[in-house]
Every structure is written in C-alpha cells, then in structure tokens.
PyMOL Python script that loads the backbone (N, CA, C, O; Angstrom):
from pymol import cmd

cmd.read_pdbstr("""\
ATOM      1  N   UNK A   1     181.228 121.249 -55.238  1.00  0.00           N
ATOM      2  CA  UNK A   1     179.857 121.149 -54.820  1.00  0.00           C
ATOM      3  C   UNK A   1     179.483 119.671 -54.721  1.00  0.00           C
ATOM      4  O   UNK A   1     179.526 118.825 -55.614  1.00  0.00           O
ATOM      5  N   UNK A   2     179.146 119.551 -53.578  1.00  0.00           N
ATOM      6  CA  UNK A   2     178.429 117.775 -53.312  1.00  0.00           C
ATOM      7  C   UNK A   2     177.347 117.215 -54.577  1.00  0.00           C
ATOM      8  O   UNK A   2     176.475 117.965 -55.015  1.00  0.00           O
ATOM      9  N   UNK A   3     177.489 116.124 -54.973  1.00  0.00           N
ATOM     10  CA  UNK A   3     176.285 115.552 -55.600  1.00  0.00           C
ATOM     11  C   UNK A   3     175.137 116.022 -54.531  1.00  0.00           C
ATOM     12  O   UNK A   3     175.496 116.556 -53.482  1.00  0.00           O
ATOM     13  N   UNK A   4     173.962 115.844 -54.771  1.00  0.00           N
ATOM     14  CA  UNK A   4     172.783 115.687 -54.591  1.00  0.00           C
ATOM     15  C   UNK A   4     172.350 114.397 -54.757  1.00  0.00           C
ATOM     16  O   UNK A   4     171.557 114.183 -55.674  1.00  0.00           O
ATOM     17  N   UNK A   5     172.772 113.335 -53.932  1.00  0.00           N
ATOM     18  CA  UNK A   5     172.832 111.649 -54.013  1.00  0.00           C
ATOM     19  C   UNK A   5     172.398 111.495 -52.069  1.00  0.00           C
ATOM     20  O   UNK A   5     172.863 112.159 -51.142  1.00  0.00           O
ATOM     21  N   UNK A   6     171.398 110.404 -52.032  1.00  0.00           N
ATOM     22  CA  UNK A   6     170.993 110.038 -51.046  1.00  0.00           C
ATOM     23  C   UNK A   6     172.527 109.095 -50.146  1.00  0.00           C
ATOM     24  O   UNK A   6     173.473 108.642 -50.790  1.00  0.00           O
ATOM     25  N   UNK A   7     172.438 109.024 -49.017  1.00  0.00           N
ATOM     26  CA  UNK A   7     173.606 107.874 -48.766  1.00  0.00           C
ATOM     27  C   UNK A   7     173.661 106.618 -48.999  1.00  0.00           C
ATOM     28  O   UNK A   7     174.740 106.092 -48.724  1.00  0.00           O
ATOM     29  N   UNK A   8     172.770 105.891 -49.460  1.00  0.00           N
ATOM     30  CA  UNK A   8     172.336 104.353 -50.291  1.00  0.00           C
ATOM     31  C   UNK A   8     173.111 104.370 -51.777  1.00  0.00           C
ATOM     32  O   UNK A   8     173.755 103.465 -52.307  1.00  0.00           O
ATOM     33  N   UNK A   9     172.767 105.961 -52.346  1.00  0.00           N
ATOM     34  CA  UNK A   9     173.049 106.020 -54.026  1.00  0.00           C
ATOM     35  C   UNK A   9     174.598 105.874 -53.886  1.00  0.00           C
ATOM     36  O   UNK A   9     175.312 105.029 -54.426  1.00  0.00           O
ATOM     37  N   UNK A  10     175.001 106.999 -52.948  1.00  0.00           N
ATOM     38  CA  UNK A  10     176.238 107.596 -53.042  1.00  0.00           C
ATOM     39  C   UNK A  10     177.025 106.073 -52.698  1.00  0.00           C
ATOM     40  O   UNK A  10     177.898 105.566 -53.401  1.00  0.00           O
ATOM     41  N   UNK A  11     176.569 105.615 -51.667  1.00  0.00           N
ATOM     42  CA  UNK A  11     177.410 103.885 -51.425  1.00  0.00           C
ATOM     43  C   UNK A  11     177.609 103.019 -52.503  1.00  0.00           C
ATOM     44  O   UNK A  11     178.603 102.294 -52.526  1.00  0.00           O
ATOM     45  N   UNK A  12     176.868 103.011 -53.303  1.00  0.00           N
ATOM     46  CA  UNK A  12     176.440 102.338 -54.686  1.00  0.00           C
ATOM     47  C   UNK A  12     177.280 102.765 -54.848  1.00  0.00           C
ATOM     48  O   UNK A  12     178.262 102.411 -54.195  1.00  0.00           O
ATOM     49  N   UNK A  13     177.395 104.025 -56.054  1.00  0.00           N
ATOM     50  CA  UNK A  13     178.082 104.885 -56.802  1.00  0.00           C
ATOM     51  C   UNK A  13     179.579 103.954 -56.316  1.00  0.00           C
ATOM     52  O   UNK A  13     180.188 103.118 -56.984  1.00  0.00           O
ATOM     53  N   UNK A  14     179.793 104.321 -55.301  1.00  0.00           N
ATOM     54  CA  UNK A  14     181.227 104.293 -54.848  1.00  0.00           C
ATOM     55  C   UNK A  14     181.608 102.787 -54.802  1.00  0.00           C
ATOM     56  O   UNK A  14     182.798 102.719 -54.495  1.00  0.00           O
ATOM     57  N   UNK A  15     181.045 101.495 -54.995  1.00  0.00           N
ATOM     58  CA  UNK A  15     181.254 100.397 -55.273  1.00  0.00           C
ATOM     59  C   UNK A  15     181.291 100.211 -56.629  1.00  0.00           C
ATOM     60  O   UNK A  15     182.100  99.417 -57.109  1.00  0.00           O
ATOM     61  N   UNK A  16     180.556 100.809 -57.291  1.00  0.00           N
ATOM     62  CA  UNK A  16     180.956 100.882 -58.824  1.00  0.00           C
ATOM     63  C   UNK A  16     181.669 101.208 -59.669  1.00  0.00           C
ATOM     64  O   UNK A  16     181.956 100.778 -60.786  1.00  0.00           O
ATOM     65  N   UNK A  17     182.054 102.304 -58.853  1.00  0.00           N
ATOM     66  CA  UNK A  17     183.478 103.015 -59.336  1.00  0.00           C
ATOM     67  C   UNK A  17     184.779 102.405 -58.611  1.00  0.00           C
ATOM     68  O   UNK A  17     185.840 103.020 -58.716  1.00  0.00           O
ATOM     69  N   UNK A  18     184.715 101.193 -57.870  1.00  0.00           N
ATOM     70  CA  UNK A  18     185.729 100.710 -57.192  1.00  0.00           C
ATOM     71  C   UNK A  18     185.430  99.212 -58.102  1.00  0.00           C
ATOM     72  O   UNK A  18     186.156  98.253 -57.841  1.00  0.00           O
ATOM     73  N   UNK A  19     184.866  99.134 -58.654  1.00  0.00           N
ATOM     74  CA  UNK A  19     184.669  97.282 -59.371  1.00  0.00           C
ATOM     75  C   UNK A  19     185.026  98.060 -60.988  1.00  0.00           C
ATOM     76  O   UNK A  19     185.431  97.230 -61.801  1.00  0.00           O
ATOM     77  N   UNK A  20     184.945  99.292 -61.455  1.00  0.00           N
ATOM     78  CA  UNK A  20     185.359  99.301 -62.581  1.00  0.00           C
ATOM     79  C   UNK A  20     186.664  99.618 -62.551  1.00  0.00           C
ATOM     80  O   UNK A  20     187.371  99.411 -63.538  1.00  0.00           O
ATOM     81  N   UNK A  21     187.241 100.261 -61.202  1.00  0.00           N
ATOM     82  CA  UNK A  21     188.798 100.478 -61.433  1.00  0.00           C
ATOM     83  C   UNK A  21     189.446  99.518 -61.083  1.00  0.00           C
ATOM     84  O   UNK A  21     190.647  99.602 -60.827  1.00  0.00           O
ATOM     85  N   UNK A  22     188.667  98.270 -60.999  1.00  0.00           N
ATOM     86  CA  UNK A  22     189.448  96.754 -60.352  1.00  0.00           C
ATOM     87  C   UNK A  22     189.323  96.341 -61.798  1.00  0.00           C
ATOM     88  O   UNK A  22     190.440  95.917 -62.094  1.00  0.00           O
ATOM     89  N   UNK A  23     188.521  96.248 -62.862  1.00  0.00           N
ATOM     90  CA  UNK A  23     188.818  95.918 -64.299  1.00  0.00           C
ATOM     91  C   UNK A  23     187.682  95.004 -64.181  1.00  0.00           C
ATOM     92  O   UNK A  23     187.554  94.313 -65.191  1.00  0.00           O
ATOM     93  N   UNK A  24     186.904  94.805 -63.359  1.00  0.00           N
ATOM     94  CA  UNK A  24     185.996  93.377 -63.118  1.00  0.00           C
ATOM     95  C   UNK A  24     184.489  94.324 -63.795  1.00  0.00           C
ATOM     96  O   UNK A  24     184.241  95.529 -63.759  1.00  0.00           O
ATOM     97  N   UNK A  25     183.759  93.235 -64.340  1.00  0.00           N
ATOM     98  CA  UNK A  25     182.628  93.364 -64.884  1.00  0.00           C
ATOM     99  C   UNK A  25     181.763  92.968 -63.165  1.00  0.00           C
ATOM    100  O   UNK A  25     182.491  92.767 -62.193  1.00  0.00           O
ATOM    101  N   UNK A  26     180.184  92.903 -63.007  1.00  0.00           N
ATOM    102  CA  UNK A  26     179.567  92.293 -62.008  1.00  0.00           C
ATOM    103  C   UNK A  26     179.693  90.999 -61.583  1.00  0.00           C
ATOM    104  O   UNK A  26     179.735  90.765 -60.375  1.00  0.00           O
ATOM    105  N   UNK A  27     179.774  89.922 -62.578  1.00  0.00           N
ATOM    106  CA  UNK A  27     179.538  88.679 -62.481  1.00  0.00           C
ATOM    107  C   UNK A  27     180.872  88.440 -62.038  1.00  0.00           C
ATOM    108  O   UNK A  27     181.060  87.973 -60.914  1.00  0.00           O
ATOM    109  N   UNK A  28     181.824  88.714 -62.807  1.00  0.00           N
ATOM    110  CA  UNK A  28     182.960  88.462 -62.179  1.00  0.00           C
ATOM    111  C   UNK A  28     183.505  88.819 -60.648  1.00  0.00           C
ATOM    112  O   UNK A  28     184.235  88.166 -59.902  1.00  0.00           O
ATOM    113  N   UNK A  29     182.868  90.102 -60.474  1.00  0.00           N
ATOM    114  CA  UNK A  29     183.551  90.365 -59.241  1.00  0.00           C
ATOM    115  C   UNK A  29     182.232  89.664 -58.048  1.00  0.00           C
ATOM    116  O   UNK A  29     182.535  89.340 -56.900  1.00  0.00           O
ATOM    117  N   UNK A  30     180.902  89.546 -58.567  1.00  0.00           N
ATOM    118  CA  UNK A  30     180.100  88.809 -57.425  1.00  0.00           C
ATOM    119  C   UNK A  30     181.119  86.943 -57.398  1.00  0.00           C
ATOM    120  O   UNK A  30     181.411  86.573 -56.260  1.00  0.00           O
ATOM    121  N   UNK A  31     181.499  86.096 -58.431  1.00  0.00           N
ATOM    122  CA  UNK A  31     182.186  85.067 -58.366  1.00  0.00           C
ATOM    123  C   UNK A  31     183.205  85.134 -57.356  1.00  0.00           C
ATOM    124  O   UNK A  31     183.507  84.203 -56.609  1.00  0.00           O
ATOM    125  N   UNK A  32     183.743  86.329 -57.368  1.00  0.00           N
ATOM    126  CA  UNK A  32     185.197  86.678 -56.641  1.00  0.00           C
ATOM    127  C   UNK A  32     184.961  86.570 -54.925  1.00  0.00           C
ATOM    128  O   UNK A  32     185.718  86.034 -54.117  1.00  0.00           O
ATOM    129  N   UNK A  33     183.440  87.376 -54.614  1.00  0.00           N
ATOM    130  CA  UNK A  33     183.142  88.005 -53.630  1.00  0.00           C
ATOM    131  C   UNK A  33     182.025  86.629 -53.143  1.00  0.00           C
ATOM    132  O   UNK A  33     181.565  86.702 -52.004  1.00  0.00           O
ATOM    133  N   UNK A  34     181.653  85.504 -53.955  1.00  0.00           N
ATOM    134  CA  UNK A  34     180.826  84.836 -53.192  1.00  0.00           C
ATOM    135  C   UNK A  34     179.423  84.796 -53.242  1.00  0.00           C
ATOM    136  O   UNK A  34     178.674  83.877 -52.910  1.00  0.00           O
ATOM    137  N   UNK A  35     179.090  86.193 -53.815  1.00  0.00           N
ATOM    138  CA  UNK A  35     177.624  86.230 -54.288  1.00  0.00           C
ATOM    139  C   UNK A  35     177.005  86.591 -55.403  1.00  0.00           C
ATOM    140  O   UNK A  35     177.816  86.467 -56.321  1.00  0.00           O
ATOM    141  N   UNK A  36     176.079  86.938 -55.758  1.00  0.00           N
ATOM    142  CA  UNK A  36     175.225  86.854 -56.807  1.00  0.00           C
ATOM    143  C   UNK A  36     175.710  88.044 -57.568  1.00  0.00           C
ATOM    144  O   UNK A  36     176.110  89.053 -56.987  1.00  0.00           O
ATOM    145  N   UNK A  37     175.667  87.899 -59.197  1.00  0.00           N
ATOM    146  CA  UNK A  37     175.440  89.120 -59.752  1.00  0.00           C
ATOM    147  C   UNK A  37     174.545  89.947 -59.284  1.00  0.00           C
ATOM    148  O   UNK A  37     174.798  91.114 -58.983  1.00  0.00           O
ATOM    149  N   UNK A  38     173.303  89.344 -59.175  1.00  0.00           N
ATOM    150  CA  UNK A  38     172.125  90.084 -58.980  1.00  0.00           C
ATOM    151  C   UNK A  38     172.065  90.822 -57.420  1.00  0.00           C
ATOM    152  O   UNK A  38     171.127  91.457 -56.939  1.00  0.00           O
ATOM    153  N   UNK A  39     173.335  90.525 -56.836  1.00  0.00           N
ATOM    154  CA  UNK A  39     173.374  91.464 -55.370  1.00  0.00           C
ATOM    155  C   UNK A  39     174.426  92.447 -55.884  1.00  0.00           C
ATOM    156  O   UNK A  39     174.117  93.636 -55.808  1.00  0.00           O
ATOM    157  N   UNK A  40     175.464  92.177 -56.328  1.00  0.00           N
ATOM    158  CA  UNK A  40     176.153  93.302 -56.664  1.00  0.00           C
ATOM    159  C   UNK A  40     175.672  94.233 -57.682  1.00  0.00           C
ATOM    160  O   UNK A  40     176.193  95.342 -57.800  1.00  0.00           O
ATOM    161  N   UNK A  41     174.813  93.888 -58.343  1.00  0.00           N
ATOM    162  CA  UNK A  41     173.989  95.007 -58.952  1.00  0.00           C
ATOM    163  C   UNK A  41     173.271  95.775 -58.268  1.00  0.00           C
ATOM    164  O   UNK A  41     173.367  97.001 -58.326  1.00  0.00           O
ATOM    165  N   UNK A  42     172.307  95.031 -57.396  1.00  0.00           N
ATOM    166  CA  UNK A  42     171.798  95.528 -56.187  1.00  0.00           C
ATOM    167  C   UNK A  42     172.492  96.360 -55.273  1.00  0.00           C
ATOM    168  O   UNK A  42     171.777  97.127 -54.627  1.00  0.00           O
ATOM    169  N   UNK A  43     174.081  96.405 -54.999  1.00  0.00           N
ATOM    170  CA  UNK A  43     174.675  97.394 -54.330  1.00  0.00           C
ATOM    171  C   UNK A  43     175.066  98.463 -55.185  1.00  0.00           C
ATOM    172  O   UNK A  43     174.909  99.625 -54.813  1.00  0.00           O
ATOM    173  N   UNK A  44     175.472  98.236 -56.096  1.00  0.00           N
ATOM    174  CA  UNK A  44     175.645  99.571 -57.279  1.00  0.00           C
ATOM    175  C   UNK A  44     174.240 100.304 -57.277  1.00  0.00           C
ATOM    176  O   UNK A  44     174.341 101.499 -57.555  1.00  0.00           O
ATOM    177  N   UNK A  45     173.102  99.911 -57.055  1.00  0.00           N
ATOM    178  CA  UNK A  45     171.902 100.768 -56.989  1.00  0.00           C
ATOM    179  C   UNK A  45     171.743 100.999 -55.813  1.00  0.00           C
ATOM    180  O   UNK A  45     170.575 101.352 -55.648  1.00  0.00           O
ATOM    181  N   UNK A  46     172.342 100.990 -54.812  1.00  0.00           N
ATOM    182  CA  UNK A  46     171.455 101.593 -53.325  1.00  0.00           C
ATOM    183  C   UNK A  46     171.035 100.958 -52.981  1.00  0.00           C
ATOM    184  O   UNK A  46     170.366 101.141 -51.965  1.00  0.00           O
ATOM    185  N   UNK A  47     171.105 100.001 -53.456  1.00  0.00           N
ATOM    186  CA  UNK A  47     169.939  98.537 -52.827  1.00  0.00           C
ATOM    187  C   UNK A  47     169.605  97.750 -52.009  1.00  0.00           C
ATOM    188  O   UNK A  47     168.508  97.331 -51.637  1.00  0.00           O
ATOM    189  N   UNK A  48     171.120  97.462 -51.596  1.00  0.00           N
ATOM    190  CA  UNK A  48     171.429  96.648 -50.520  1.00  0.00           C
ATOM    191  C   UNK A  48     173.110  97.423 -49.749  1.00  0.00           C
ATOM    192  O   UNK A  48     174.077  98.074 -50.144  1.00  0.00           O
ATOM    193  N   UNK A  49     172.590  96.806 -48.455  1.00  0.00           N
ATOM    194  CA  UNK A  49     173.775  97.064 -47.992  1.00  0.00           C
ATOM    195  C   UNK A  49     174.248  96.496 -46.812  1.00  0.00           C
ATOM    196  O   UNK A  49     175.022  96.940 -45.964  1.00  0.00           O
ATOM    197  N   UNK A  50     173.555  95.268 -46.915  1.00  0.00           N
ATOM    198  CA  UNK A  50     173.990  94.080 -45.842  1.00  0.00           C
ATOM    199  C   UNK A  50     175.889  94.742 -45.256  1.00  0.00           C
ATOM    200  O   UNK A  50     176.628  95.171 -46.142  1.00  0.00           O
ATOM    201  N   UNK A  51     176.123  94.728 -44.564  1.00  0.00           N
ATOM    202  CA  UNK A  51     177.191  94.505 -44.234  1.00  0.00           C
ATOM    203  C   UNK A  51     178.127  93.381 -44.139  1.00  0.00           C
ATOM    204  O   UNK A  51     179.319  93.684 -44.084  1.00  0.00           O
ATOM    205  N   UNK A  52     177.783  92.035 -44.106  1.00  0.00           N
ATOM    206  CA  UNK A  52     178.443  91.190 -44.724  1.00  0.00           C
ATOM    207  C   UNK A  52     178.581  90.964 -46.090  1.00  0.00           C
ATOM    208  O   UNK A  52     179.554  90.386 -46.573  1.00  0.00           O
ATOM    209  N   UNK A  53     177.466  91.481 -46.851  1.00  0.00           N
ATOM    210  CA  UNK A  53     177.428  91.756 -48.490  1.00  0.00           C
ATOM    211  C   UNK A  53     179.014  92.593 -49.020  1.00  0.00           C
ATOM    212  O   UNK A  53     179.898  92.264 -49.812  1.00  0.00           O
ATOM    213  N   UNK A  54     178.759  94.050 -47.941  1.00  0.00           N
ATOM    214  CA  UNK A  54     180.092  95.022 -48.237  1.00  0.00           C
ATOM    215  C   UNK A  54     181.192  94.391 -48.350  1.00  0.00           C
ATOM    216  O   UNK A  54     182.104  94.499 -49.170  1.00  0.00           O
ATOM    217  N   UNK A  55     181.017  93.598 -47.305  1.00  0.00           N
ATOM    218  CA  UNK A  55     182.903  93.272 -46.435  1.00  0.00           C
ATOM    219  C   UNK A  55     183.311  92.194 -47.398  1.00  0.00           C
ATOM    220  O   UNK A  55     184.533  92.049 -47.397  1.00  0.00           O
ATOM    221  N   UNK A  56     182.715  91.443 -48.167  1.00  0.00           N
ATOM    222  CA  UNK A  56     182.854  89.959 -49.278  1.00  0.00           C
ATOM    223  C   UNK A  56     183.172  91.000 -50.383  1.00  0.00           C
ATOM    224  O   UNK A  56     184.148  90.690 -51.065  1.00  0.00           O
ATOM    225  N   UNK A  57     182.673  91.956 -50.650  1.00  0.00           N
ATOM    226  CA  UNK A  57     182.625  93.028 -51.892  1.00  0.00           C
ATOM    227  C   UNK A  57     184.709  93.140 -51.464  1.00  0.00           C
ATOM    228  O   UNK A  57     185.747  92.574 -51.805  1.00  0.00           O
ATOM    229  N   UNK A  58     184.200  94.382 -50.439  1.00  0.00           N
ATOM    230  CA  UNK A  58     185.677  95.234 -50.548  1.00  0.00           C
ATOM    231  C   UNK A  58     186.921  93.919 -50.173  1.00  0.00           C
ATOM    232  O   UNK A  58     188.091  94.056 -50.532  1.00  0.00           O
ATOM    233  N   UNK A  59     186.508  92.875 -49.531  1.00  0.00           N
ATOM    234  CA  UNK A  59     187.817  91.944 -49.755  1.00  0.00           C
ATOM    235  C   UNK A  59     187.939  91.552 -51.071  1.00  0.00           C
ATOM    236  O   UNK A  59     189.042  91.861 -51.522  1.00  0.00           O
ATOM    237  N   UNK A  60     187.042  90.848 -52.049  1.00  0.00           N
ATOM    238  CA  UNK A  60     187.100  90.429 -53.326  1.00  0.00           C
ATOM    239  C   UNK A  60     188.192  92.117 -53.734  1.00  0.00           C
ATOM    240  O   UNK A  60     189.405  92.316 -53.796  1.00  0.00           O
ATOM    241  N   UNK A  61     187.132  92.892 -53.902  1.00  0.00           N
ATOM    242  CA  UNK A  61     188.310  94.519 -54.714  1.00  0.00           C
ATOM    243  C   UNK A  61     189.641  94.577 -53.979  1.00  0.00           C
ATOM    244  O   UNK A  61     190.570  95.099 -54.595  1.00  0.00           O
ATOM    245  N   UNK A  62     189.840  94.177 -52.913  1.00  0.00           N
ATOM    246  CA  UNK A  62     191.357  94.303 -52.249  1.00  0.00           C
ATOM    247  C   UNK A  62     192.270  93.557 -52.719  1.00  0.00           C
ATOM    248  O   UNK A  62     193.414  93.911 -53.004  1.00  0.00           O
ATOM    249  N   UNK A  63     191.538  91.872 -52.883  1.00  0.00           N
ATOM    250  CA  UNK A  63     192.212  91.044 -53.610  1.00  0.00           C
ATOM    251  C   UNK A  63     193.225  91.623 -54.611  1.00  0.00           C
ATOM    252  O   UNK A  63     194.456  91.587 -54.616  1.00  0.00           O
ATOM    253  N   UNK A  64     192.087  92.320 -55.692  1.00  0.00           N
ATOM    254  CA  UNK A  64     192.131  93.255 -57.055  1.00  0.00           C
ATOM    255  C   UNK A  64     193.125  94.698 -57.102  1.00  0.00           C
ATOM    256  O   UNK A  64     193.451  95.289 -58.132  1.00  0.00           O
ATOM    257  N   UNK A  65     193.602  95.183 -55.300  1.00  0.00           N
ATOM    258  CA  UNK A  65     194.496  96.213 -55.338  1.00  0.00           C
ATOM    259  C   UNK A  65     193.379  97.163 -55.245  1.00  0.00           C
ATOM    260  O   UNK A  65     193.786  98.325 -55.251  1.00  0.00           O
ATOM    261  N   UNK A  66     192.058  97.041 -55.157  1.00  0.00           N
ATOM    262  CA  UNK A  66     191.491  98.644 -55.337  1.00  0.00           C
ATOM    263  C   UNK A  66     190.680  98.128 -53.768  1.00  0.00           C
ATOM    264  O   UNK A  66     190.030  97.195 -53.298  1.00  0.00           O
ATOM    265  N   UNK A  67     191.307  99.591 -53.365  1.00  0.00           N
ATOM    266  CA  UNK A  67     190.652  99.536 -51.672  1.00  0.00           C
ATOM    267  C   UNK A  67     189.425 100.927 -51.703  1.00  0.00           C
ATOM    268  O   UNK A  67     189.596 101.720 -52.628  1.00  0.00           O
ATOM    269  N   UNK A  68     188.475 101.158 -50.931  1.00  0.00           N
ATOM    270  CA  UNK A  68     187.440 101.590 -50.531  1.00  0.00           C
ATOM    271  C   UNK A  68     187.739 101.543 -48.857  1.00  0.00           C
ATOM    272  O   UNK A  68     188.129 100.696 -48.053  1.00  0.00           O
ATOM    273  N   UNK A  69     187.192 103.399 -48.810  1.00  0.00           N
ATOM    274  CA  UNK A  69     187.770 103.423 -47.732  1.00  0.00           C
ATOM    275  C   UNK A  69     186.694 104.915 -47.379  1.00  0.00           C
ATOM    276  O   UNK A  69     186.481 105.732 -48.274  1.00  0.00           O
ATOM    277  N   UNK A  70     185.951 105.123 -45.611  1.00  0.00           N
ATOM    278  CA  UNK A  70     185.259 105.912 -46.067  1.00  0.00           C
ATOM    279  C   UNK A  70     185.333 106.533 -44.298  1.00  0.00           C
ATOM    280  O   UNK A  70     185.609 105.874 -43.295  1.00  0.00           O
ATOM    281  N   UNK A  71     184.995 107.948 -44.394  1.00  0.00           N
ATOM    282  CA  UNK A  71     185.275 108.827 -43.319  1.00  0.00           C
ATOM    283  C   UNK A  71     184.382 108.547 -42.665  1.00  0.00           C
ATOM    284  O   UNK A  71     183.409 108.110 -43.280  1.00  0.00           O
ATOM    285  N   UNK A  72     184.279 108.646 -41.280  1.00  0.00           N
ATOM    286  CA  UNK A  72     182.934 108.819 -40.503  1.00  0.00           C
ATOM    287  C   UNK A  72     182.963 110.467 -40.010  1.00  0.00           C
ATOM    288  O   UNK A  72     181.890 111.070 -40.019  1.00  0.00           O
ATOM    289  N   UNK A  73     183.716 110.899 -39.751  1.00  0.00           N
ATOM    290  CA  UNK A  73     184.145 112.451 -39.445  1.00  0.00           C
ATOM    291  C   UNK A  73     183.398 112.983 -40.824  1.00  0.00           C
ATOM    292  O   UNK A  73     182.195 113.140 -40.613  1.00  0.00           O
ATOM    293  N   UNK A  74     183.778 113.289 -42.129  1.00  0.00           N
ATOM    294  CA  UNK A  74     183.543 113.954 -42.881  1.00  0.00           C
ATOM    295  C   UNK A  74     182.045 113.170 -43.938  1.00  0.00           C
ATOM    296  O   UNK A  74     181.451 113.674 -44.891  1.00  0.00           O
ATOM    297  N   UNK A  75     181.912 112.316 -43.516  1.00  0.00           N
ATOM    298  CA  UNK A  75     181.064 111.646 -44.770  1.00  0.00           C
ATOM    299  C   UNK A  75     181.647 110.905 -46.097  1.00  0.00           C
ATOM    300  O   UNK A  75     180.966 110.152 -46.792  1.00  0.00           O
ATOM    301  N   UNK A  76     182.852 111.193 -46.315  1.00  0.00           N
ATOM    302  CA  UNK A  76     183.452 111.418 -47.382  1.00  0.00           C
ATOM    303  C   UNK A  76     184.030 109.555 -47.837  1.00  0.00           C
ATOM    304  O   UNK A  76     184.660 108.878 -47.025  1.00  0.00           O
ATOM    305  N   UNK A  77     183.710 109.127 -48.997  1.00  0.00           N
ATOM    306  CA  UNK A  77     184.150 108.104 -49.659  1.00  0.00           C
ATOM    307  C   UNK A  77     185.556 108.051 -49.975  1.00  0.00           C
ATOM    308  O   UNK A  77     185.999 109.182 -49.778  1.00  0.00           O
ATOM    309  N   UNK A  78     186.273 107.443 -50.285  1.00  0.00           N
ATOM    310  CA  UNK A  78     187.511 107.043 -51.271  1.00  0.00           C
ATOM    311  C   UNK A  78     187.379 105.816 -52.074  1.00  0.00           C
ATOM    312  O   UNK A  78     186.648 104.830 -51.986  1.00  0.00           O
ATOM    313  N   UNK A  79     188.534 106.269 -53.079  1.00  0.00           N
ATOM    314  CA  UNK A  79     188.379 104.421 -53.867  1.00  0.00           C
ATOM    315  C   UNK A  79     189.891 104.595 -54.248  1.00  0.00           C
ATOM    316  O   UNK A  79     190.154 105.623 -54.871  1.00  0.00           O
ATOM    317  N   UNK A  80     191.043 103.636 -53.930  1.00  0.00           N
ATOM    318  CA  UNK A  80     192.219 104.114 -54.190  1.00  0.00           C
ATOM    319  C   UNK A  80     192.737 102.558 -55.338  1.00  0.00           C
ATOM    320  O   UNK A  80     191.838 101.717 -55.366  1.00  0.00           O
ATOM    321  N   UNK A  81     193.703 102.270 -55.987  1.00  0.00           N
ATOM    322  CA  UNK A  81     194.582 101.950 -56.377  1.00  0.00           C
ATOM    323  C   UNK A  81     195.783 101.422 -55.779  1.00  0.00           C
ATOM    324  O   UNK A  81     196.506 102.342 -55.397  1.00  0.00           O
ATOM    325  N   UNK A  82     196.118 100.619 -55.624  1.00  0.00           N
ATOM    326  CA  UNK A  82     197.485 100.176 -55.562  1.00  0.00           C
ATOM    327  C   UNK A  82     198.365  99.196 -56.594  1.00  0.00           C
ATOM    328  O   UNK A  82     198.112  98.162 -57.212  1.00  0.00           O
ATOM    329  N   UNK A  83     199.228  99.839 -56.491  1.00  0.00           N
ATOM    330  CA  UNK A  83     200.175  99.042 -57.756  1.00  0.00           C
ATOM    331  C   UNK A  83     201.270  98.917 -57.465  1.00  0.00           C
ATOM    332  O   UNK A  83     201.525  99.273 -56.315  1.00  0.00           O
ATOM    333  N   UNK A  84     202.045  98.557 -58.022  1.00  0.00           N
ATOM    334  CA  UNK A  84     203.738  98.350 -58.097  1.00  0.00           C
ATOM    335  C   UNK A  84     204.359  99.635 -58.478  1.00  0.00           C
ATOM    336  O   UNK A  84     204.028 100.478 -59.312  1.00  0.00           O
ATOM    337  N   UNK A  85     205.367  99.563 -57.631  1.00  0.00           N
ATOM    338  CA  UNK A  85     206.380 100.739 -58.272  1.00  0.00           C
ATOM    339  C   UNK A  85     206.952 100.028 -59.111  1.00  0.00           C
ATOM    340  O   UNK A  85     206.888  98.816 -59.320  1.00  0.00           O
ATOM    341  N   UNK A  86     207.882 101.348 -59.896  1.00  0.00           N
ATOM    342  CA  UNK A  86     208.687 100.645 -60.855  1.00  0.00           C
ATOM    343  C   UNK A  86     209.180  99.600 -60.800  1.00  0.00           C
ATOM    344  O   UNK A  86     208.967  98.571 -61.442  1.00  0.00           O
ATOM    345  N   UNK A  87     210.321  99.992 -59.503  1.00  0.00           N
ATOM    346  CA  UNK A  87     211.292  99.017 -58.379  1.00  0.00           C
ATOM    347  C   UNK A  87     210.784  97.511 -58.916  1.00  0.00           C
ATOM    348  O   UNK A  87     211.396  96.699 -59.611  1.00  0.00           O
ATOM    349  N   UNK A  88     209.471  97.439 -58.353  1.00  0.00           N
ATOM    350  CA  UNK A  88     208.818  96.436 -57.725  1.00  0.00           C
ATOM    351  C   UNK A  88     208.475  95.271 -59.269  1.00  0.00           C
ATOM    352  O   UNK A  88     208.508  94.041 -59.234  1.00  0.00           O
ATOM    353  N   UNK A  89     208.152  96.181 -60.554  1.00  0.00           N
ATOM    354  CA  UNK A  89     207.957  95.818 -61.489  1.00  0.00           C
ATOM    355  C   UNK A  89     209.151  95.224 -62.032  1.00  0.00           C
ATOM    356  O   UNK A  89     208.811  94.775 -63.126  1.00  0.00           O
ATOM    357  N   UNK A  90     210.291  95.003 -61.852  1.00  0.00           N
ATOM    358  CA  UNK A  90     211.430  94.553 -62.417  1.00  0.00           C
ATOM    359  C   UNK A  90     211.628  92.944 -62.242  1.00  0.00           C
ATOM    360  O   UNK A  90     212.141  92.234 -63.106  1.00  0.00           O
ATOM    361  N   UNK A  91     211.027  92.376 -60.698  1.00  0.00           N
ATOM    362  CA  UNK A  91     211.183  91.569 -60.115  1.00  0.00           C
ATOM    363  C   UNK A  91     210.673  90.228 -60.638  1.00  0.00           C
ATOM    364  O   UNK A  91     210.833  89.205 -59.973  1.00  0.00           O
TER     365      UNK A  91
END
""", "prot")
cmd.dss("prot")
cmd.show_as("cartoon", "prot")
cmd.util.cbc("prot")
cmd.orient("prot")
C-alpha cells in the first residue's frame, strides 16, 4: 500500500534515506554537495527542490556510491548502493 505522502514529502523522504545510507550526517553531505545545511534540510522536508539543488545533492551521494534514481512511467523512487565485490575487495 502507497504512503499517503504528497510528491514534495515523498522527494524529501527519498533524499534522506539516500544521505543516511551514504553514512553522511546534513552538514556533511551539504559541504560535499556545495550548499547549505540549511538547504539540505530544506530538501529532506519538501521544501525545496531547485533542480540544480537535486543534481549537487545526487552527485555529492554518487560520489558516496548511493545513487537515486526515479521512474517517470510508474512514479516510483529508488535509492541503491554500490559496493565492491568480494573480487574487488582484495585489491
């Protein structure tokens, strides 16, 4: 069953849950991304959603291995992970 979240909240939501699976607190990841704590708080609430705001966001989290990624067909968000394989961990 869908949240009951406006599309501002749900955008939020889904940057927040992509900056905590990057390990970054706000300040850190606004340093990363170029701007203010006080905007990336602002996007975790629905707040903002400049599109150059986003794109400084999801490059800073890409940096970090955690990509955001979102349907236009379905509506539907992602927030993924990337890591090393084992393989890769040996090196």
């Amino acid at each position: 069953m869908p949240l009951n979240l406006s599309n501002s909240a749900a955008l939020g939501r889904t940057y927040a849950a992509a900056r905590m699976m990057a390990g970054l607190d706000q300040a850190t990841l606004a340093d990363r991304a170029g701007i203010s704590a006080g905007t990336v708080s602002n996007v975790e609430r629905g707040r903002d959603s400049k599109a150059d705001t986003l794109k400084a966001i999801r490059r800073a989290l890409s940096q970090e291995g955690v990509l955001i990624a979102f349907s236009r067909n379905n509506g539907l968000a992602s927030v993924s992970i990337a890591f090393a394989s084992d393989d890769e961990e040996d090196d």
